[in-house]
C-alpha positions as CSV (number, residue, x, y, z in Angstrom):
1,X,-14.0,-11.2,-48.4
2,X,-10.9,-12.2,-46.3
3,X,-10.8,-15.0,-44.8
4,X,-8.6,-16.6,-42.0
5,X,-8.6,-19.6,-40.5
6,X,-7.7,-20.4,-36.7
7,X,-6.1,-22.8,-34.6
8,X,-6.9,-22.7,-31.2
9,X,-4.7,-24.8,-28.4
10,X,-6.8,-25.0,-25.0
11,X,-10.4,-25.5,-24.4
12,X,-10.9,-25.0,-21.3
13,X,-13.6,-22.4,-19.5
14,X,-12.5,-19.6,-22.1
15,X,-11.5,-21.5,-25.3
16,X,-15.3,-23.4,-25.1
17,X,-16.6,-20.2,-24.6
18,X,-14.4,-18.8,-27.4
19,X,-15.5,-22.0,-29.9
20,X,-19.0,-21.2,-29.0
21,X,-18.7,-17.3,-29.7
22,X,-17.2,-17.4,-33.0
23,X,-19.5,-20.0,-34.4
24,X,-22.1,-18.0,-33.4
25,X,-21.1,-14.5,-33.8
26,X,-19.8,-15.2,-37.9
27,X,-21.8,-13.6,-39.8
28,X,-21.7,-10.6,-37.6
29,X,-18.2,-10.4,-37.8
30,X,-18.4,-10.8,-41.3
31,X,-21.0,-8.0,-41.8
32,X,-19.1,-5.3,-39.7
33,X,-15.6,-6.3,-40.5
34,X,-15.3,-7.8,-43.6
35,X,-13.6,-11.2,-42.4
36,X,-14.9,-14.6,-42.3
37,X,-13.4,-16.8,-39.5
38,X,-13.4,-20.7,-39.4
39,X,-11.6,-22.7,-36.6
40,X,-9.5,-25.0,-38.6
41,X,-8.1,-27.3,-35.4
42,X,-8.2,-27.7,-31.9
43,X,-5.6,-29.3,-29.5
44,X,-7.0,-30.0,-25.8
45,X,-6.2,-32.4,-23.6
46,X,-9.6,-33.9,-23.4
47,X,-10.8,-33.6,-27.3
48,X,-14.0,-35.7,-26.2
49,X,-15.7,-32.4,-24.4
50,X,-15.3,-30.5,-27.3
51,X,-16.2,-32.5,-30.2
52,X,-19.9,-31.7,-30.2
53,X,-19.2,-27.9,-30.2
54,X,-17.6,-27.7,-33.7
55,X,-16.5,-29.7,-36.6
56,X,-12.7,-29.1,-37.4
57,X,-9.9,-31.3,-36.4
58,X,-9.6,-32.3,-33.3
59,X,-6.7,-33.5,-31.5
60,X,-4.6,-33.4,-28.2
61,X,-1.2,-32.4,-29.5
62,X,-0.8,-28.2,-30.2
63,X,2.5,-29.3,-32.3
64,X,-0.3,-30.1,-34.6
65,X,-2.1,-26.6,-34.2
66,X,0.8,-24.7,-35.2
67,X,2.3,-26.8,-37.8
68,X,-0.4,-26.7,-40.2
69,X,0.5,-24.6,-42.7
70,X,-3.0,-23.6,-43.2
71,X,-4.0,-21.9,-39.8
72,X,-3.1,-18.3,-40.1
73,X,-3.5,-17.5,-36.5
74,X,-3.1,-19.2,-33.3
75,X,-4.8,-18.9,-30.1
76,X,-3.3,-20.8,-26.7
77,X,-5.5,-20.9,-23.8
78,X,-3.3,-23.2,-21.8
79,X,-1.7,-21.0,-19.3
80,X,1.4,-21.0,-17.3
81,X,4.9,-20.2,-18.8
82,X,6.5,-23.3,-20.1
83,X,4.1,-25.3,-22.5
84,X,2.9,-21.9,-23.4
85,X,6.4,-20.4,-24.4
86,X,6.7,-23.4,-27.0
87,X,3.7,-23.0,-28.5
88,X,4.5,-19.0,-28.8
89,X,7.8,-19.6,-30.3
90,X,7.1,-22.0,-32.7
91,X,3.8,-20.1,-33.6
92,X,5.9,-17.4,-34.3
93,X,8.8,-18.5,-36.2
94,X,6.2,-20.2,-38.4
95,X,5.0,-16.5,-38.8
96,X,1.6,-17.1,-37.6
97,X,0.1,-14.0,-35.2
98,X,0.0,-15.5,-32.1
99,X,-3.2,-14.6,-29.3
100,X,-2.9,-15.3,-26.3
101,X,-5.1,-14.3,-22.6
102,X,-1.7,-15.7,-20.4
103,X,-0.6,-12.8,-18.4
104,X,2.1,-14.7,-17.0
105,X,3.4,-15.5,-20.5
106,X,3.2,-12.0,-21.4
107,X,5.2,-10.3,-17.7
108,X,7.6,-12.8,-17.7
109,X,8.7,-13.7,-21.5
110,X,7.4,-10.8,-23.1
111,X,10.7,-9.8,-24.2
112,X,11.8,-12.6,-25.7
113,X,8.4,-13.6,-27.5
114,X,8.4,-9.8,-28.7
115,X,12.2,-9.6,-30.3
116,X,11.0,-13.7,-32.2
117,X,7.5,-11.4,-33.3
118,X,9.4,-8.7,-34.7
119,X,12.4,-11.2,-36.8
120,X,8.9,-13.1,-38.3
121,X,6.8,-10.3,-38.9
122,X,4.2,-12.5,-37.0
123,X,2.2,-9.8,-34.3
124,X,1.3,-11.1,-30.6
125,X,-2.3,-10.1,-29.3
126,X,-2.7,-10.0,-25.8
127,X,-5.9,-7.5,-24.7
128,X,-7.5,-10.9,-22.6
129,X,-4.2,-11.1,-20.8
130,X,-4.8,-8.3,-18.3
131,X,-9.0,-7.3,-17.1
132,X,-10.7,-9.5,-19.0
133,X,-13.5,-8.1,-21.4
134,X,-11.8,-4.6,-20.5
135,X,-10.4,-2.8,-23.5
136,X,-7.2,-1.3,-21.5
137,X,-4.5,-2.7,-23.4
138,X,-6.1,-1.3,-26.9
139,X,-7.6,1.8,-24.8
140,X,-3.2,2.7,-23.1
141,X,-1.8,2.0,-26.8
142,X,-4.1,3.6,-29.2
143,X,-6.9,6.0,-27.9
144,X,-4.2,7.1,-24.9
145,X,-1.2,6.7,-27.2
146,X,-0.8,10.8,-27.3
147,X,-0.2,11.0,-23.7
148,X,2.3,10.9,-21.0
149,X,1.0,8.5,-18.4
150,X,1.3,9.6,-14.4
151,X,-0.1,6.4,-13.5
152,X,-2.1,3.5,-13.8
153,X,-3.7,1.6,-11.0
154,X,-6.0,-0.7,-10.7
155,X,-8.4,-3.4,-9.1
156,X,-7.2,-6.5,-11.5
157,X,-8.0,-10.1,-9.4
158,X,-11.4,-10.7,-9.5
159,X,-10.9,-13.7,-6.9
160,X,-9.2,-10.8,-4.0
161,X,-12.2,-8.6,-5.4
162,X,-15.0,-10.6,-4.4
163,X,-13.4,-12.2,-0.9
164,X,-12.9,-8.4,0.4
165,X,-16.1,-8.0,-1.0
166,X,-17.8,-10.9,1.3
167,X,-15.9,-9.8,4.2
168,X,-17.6,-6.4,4.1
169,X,-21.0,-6.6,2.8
170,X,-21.3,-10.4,5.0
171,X,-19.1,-9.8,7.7
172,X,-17.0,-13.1,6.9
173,X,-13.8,-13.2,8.4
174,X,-11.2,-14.3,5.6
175,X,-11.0,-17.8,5.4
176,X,-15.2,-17.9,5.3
177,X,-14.7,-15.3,2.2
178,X,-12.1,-17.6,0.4
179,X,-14.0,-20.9,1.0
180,X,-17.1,-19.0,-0.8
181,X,-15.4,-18.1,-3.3
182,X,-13.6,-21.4,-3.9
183,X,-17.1,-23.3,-3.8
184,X,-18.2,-20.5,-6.4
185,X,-15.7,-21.3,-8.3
186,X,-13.8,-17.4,-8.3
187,X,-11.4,-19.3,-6.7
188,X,-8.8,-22.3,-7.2
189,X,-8.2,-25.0,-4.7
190,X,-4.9,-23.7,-4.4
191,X,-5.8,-19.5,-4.3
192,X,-1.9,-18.5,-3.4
193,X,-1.5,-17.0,-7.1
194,X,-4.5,-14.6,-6.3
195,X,-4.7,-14.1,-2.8
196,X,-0.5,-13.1,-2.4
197,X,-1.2,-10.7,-5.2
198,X,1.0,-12.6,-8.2
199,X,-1.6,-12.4,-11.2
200,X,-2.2,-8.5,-9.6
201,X,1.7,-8.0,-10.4
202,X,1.5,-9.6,-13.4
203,X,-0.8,-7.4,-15.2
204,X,0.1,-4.1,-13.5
205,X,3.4,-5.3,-14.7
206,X,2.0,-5.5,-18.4
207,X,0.1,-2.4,-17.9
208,X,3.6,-0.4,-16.8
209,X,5.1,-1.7,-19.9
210,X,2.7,-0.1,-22.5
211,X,1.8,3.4,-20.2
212,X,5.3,4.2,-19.7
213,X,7.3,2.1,-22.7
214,X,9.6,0.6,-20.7
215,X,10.4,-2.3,-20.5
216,X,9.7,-4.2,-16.9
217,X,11.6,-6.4,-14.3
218,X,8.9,-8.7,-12.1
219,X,11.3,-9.0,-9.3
220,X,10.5,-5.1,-9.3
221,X,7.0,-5.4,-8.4
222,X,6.7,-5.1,-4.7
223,X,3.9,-7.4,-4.1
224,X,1.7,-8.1,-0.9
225,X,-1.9,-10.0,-0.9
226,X,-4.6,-9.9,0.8
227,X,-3.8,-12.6,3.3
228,X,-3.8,-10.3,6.4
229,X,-6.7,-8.6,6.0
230,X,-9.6,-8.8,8.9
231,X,-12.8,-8.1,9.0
232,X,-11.7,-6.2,11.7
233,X,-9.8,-4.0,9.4
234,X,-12.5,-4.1,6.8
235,X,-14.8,-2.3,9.1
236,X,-12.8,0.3,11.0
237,X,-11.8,1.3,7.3
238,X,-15.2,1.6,6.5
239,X,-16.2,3.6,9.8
240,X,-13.3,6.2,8.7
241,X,-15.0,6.5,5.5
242,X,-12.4,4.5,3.2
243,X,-12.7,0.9,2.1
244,X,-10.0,-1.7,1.5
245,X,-8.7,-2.9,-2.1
246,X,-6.3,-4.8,-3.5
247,X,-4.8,-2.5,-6.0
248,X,-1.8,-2.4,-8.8
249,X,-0.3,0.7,-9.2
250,X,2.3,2.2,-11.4
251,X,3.6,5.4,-11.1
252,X,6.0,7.8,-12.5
253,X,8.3,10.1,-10.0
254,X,10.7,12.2,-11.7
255,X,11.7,9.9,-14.3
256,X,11.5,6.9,-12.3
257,X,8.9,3.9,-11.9
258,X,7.3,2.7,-8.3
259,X,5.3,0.1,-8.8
260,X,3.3,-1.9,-6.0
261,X,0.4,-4.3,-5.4
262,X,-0.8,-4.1,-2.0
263,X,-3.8,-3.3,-0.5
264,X,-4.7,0.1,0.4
265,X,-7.4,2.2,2.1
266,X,-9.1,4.3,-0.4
267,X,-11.5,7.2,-0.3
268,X,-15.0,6.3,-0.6
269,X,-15.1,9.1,-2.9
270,X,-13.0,7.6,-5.2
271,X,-14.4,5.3,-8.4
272,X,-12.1,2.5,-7.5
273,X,-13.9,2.1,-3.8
274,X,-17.3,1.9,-5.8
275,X,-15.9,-1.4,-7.9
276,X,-17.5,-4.5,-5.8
277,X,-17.3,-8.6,-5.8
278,X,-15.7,-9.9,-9.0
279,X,-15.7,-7.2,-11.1
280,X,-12.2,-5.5,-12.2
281,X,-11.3,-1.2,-12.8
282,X,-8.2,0.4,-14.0
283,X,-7.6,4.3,-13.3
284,X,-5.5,6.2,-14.9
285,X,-4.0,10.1,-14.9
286,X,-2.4,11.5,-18.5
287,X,-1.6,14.8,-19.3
288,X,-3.5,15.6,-22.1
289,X,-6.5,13.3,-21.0
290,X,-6.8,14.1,-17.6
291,X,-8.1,10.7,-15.3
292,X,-10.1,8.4,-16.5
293,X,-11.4,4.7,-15.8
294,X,-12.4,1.5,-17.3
295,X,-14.3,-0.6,-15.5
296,X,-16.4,-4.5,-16.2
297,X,-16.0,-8.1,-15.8
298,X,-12.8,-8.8,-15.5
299,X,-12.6,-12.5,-15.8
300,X,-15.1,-15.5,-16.6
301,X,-15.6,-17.7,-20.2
302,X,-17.5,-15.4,-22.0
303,X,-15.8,-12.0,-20.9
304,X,-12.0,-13.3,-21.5
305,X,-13.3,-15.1,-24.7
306,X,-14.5,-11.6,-26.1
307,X,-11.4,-10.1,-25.6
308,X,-9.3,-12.8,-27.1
309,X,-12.1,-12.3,-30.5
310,X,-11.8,-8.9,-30.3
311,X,-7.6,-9.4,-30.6
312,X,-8.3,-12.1,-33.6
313,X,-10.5,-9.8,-35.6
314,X,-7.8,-7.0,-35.1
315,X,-4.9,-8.7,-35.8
316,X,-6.4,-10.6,-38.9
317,X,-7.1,-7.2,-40.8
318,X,-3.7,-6.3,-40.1
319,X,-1.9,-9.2,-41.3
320,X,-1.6,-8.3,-45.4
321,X,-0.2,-4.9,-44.0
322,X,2.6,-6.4,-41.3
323,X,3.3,-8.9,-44.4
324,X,4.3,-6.4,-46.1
325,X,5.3,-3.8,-44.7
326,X,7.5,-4.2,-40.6
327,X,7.3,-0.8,-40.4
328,X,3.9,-1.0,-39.2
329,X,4.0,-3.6,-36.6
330,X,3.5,-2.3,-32.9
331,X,6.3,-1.6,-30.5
332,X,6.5,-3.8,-27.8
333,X,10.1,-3.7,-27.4
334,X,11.1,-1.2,-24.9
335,X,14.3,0.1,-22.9
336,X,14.8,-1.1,-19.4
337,X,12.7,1.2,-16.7
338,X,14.5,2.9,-14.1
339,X,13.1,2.1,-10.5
340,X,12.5,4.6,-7.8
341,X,12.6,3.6,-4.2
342,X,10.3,3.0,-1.5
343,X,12.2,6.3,-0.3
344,X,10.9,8.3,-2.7
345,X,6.8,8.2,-2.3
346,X,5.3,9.3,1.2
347,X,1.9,8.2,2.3
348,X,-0.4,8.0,4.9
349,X,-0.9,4.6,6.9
350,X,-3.2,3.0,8.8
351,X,-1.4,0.8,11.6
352,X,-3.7,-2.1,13.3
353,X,-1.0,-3.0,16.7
354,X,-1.8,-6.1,19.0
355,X,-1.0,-5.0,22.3
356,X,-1.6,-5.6,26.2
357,X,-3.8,-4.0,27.5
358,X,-1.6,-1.8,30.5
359,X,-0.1,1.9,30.9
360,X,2.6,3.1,29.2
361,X,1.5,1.0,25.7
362,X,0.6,4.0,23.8
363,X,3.2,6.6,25.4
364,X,5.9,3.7,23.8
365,X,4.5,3.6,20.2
366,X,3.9,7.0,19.8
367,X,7.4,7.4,21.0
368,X,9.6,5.6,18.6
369,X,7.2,6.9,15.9
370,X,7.9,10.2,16.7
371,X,12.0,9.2,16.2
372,X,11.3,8.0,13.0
373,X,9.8,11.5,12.2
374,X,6.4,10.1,11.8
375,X,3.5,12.0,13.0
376,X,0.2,10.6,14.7
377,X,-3.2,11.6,13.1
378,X,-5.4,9.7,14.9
379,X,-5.6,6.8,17.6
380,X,-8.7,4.5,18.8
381,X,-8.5,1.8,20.9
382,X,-11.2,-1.2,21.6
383,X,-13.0,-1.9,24.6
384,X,-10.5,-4.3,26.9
385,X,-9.4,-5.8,29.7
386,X,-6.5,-5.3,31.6
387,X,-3.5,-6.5,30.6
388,X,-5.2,-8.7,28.2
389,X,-4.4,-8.5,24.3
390,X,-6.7,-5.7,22.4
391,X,-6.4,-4.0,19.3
392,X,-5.2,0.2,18.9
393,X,-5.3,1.7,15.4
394,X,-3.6,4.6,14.5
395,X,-3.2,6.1,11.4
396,X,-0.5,8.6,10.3
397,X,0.1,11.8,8.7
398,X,2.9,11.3,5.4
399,X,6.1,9.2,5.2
400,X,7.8,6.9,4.0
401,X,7.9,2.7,3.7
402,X,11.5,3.6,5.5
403,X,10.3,5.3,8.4
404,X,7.6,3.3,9.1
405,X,9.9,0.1,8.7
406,X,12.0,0.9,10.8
407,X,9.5,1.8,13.4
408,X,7.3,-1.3,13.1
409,X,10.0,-3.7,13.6
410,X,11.6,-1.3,17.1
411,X,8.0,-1.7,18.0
412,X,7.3,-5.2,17.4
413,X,10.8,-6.5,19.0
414,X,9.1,-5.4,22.4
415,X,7.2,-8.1,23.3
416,X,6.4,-6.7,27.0
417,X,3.9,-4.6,24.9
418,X,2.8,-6.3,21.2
419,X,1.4,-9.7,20.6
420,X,1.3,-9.9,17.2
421,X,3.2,-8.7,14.3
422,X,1.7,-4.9,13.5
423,X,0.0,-4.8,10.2
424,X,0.2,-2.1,8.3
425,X,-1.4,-0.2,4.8
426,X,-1.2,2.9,2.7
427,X,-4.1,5.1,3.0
428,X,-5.0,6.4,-0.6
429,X,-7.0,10.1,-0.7
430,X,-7.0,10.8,-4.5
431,X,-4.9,8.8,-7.2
């Protein structure tokens, strides 16, 4: 029987989970795939809360992790970019595979950590970095692998997930949702890297990158959160039977890329609607496959920990093959993707305007939309009083993020007639 021995660097939420899993789950992994696993050394920066979990080394310095010549594979469960880049590098160039669940690491020095993996014949393994227990990054590069990708999209931030989730089921406006989820513990004391949509562009980013195999630029991620979102909103999408989600999407057009996370009304109809609190869902459209979706816990200890054993036991059977043969190692390396522009996609919106309550308000917004070639669909308008602030939604037939740009801010310069900055989102039928 093989067997391999691990070194993992963080033990946190999902490397005590992970610790706990593999001590448990060994002789199953032995029985159904031939490999016996034994964590060789830890490096955390509190070794005392892990000491009673397993006996291996134990220590608080990952320099020690992947210097010893005798771990074959190294996990790092730290997060973030910088400490993390280190410990891939060195990992690598002391050809060790290298796991990892840090989707930052992966969107943002993929490149770099991919050209060092294929010079050491040392393979990365990142399934835990994007959707948790999820199998999309396995599922897009080997069972999709035949196909030519449309696009991918999905509901990836379990945090956004849950507090949209709240507002609608609860009626909490947003700042009741996020404090819920912060004393739940879906959310950090400091949410911005959820709630502005950053680990959403991250993934969707990573997910881009294997559909399409190109290779692709963060700062090409148009990115919006969740931050201006009412329960207001929430509700009136709901009444014209669509719901609101944060989603990551990544699309071909022509032979062009768009990719956005924003958040959108979609169809009730749709699977993605159906996905609720912290769970996680990725859609997808192929040619050869049709559409198709994947859906689960997309974050937590034990879900993130499985995926990051499911990469180890994957990547260990393949390490007598990469040894000796490159050829075999998977592509990661792509070309640079070519961007299309917000000019090129067309959509419907829903547009939530802030105005006083007097005649001639709606005669004015319909106007400039109409010279921006933007056609009304519907209107509604609450219950006010006159010339007081109150709320008109509208939503649109098709156009574009030009258009309606250019609309929005004509409209919101007039001040004798908005209040507030318009907010406005995509309305999704079918993906």
């Amino acid at each position: 029987m093989k067997k391999f021995k691990l070194g993992i660097i963080g033990a946190g939420t999902v490397g005590s989970s992970l610790i706990q899993m593999i001590r448990n789950q060994k002789k199953t992994i032995s029985e159904k795939f031939g490999i016996e696993l034994s964590i060789l050394e830890i490096a955390t920066r509190t070794p005392s809360k892990v000491s009673g979990l397993i006996d291996c080394k134990i220590s608080d310095d990952w320099k020690n992790v992947v210097n010893n010549s005798d771990v074959d594979i190294v996990i790092e469960l730290v997060g973030g970019t910088t400490t993390a880049f280190e410990i891939a590098s060195s990992c690598l160039k002391n050809k060790k595979t290298f796991i990892t669940a840090n989707k930052a690491l992966i969107s943002e020095k993929g490149n770099e950590l991919f050209q060092l993996s294929l010079e050491n014949k040392a393979e990365i393994g990142y399934e835990a970095a994007v959707a948790g227990a999820i199998p999309i990054i396995r599922t897009i590069r080997n069972g999709l692998g035949p196909n030519d990708f449309e696009y991918v999209a999905g509901i990836l931030n379990g945090t956004t997930n849950f507090i949209l989730t709240k507002m609608e089921v609860d009626g909490l406006d947003y700042s009741e949702a996020l404090k819920l989820a912060q004393d739940l513990g879906f959310a950090e004391a400091d949410p911005t890297f959820d709630v502005e949509g950053i680990d959403v562009a991250q993934k969707t980013a990573i997910l881009a990158n294997l559909a399409f195999g190109r290779s692709i630029s963060m700062d090409k991620v148009s990115t919006r959160g969740i931050t201006e979102i009412s329960s207001h909103d929430i509700q009136s999408a709901l009444e014209m039977g669509y719901r609101i989600k944060l989603i990551g999407i990544a699309k071909k057009i022509g032979t062009k890329l768009l990719i956005n996370v924003q958040p959108v009304l979609i169809s009730l109809n749709h699977p993605l609607s159906a996905i609720m609190n912290e769970n996680n869902a990725v859609f997808y459209k192929t040619n050869f496959s049709g559409s198709g979706m994947l859906s689960g816990a997309g974050a937590g200890g034990n879900p993130t920990a499985s995926a990051v054993l499911a990469d180890i036991i994957y990547y260990a059977n393949r390490k007598e093959i990469i040894s000796a043969n490159i050829e075999f190692m998977e592509k990661n390396i792509f070309s640079s993707a070519e961007y299309a522009s917000s000019e090129d996609e067309s959509s419907r919106y829903y547009l939530r305007f802030t105005t006083f309550d007097k005649p001639g308000v709606l005669s004015e917004i319909s106007r400039v939309l109409g010279n921006n070639g933007i056609s009304i669909s519907s209107v509604l308008q609450d219950e006010s009083i006159e010339n007081e602030p109150t709320t008109v939604l509208i939503t649109t037939h098709n156009t574009n993020q030009v258009n309606l740009a250019k609309s929005l801010e004509e409209i919101d310069k007039n001040r004798s007639i908005i209040c507030e900055k318009t907010i406005a989102f995509p309305i999704i039928e079918n993906l």
